[in-house]
C-alpha positions in Angstrom: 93.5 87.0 92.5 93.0 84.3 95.2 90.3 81.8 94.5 87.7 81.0 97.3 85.2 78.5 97.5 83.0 78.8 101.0 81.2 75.2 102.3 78.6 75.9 105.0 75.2 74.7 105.7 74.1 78.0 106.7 72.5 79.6 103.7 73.0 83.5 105.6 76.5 82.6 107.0 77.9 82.3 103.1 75.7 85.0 102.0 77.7 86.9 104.2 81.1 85.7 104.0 80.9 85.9 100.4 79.3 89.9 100.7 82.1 90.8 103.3 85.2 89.3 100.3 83.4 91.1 97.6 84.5 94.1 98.9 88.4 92.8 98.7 89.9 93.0 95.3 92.6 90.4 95.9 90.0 87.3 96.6 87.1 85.9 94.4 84.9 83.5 95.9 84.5 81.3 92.9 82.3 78.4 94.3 79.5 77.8 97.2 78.8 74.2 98.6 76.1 73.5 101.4 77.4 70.7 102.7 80.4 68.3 102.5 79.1 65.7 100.3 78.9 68.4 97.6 82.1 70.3 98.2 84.3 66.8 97.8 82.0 66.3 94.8 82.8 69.8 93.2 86.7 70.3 94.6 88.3 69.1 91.7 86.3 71.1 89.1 86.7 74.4 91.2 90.1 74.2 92.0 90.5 76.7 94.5 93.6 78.5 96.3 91.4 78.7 99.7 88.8 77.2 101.4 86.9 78.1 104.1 85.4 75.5 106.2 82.5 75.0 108.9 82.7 72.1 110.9 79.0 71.4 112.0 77.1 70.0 108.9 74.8 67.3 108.2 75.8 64.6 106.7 79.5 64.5 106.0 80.9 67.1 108.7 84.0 69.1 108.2 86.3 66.6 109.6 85.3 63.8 107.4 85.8 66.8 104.3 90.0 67.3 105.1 90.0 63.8 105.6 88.2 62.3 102.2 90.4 65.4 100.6 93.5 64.6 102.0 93.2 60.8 101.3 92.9 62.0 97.5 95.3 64.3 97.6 93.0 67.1 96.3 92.9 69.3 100.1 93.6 72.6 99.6 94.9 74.9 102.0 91.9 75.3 104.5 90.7 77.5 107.0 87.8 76.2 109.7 85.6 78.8 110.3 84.2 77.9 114.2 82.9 79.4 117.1 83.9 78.7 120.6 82.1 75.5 121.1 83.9 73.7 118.0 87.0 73.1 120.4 87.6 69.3 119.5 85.8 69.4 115.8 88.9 72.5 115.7 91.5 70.2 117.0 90.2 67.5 114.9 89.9 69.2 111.5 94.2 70.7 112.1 95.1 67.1 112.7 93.6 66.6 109.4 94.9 69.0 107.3 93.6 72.2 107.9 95.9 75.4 108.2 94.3 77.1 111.3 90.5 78.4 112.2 88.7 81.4 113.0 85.9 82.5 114.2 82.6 83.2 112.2 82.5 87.0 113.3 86.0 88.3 112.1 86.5 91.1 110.5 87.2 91.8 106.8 90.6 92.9 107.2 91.5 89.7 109.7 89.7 87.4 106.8 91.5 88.5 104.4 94.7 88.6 105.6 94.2 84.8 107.0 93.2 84.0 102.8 96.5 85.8 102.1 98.3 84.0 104.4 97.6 80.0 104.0 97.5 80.7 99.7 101.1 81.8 100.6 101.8 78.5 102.5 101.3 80.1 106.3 98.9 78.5 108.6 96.7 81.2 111.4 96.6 79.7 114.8 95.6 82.5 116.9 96.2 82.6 120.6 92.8 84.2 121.9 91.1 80.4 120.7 94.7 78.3 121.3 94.7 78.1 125.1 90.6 76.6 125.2 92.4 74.3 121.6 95.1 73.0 124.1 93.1 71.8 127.2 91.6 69.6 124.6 94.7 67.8 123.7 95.0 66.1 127.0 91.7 64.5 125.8 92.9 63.6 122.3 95.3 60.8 121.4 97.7 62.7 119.2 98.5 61.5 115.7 101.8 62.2 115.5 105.0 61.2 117.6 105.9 64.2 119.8 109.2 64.4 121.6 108.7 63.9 125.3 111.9 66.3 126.1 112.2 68.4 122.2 115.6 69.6 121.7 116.5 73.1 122.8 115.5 75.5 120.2 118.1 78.0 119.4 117.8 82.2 119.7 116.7 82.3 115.4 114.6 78.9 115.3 112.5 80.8 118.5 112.2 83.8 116.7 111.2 82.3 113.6 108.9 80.1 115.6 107.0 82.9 117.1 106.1 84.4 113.5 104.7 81.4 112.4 102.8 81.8 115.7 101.6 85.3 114.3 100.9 83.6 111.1 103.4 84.9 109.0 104.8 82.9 106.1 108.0 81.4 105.0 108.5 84.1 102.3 107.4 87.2 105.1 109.2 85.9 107.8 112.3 85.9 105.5 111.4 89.4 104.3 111.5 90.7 107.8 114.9 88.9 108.8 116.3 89.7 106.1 117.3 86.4 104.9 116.9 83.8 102.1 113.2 82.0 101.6 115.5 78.8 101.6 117.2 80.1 105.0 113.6 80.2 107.0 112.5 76.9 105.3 115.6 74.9 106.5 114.4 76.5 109.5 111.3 75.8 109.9 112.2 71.9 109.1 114.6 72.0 111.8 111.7 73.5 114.3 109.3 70.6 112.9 111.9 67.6 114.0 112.9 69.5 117.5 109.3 69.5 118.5 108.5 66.1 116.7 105.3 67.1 114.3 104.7 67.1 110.6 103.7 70.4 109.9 103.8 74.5 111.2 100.1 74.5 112.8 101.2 71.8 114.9 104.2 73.1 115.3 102.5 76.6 116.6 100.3 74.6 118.6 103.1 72.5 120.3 104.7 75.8 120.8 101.9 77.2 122.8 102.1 74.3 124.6 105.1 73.9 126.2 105.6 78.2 126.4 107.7 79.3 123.8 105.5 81.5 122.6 
């Protein structure tokens, strides 16, 4: 069972996020907070495998949430939940942390298969929202020291590449090559120095980028 906690402002939206997971049998949402202040406050008592994220609160926004988590080392694996005007808070909250985004109006299946995929280490960077993300790189300084010319990617490392694009994990992508776990991560670490970022949702996003995927 995957543990859930939901932090949102918006008394309906969790109503109805929480409503929509009931009806999965692999997630329990085991805690509610209705703003950031509260969800930093309870993390560490609630411990959950998931979180799911909106970015536009009062007080302490979603940003500042990934960032006060990260700094104590208590962030775990996030999802922003956004709509198409969050473009930079989006941007903002993956450079700090969180595992990918999507928007408030998914379906149940999508949602859960997203919780599924981040518990199991994946991140969900999904194309449909990635090309409005990108055109707001040019206005972000980037955190991280990207290659100006990466290193040729080879036939495997592209093909591994593109399932982390489709959100896939280390463990499923291995299951469909038909390799070793250890085999995709070794990967996957070679793919993060070529393109010069610190983790797969940059990675993906770097990817989209420059038109490997």
């Amino acid at each position: 069972m995957i543990k859930v906690m939901l932090v949102d402002d918006q008394n309906l939206v969790r109503k109805g996020v929480r409503s929509l997971l009931e009806l999965s049998e692999e997630i329990e949402v085991v805690a509610e907070a209705p703003d950031g202040a509260e969800a930093v406050r309870m993390m560490a008592d609630v411990a959950p495998d998931v979180v799911l994220l909106d970015m536009r609160m009062p007080g302490m926004n979603g940003v500042e949430v990934l960032r006060q988590l990260k700094e104590g080392g208590q962030l775990p694996p996030t999802i922003i939940l956004t709509t198409f005007d969050d473009d930079e808070l989006v941007l903002a909250g993956i450079r700090n942390g969180a595992k990918g985004y999507l928007l408030k109006d998914v379906a149940l299946d999508e949602l859960v298969g997203a919780i599924k995929t981040v518990a199991d280490g994946g991140s969900i960077v999904k194309p449909a929202v990635t090309e409005r993300l990108l055109k707001g790189l040019e206005k972000m300084e980037t955190e991280f020291s990207a290659l100006d010319r990466p290193d040729p990617l080879t036939e495997r490392e592209t093909e591994i590449l593109r399932l982390m694009a489709g959100g896939y994990s280390n463990k499923e992508i291995a299951n469909s090559l038909g390799v070793a776990e250890g085999t995709v991560k070794n990967h996957v670490s070679n793919i993060l120095s070529k393109l010069g970022v610190r983790d797969r949702t940059r990675a993906v996003l770097k990817a989209f980028e420059l038109g490997f995927v």
